[in-house]
N, C-alpha and C positions, 0 to 999 in steps of 0.2 A: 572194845572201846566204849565207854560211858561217858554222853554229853549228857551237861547238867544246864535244862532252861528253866531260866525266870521269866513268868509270863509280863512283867510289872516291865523289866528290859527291856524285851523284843518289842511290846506296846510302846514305848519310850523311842527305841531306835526308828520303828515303823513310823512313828511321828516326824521324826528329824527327816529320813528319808521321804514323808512325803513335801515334807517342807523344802528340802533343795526342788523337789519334784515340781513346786509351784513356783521356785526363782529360774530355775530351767526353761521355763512355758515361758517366763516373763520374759529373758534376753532374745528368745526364739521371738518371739511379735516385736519386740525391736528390731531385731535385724532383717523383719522382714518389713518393715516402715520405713526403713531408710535407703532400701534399696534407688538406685537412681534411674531414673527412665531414660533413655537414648538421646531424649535432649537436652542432658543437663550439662552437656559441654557445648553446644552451641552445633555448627555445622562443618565446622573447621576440621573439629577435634570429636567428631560421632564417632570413628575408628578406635578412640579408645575404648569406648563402651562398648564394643567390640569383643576387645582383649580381654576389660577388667569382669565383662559379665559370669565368666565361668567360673572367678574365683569367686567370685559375689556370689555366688550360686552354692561355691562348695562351702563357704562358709557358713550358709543360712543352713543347709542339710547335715554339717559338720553337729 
């Protein structure tokens, strides 16, 4: 088996890759800036943030 690399390509491709690399980094500090602290529903409704933290959680690690 004979792979044929162009170093001009992979330079190229390594580029794009590192560029989603830097929109990646960026959604990740959004979504951990928006997270909401246990009082954003009042005292009523603190039980939800309860419930909703784990998925907030798994989406900021997602």
């Amino acid at each position: 088996m004979v792979f044929e690399v162009v170093p001009g390509e992979v330079r190229e491709h390594a580029g794009q890759v590192r560029g989603q690399g830097g929109v990646l980094a960026q959604a990740l500090d959004a979504a951990r800036q928006v997270s909401m602290s246990a009082d954003a529903y009042g005292v009523l409704c603190r039980p939800f943030t309860l419930m909703l933290d784990p998925l907030e959680k798994w989406g900021v690690e997602a």
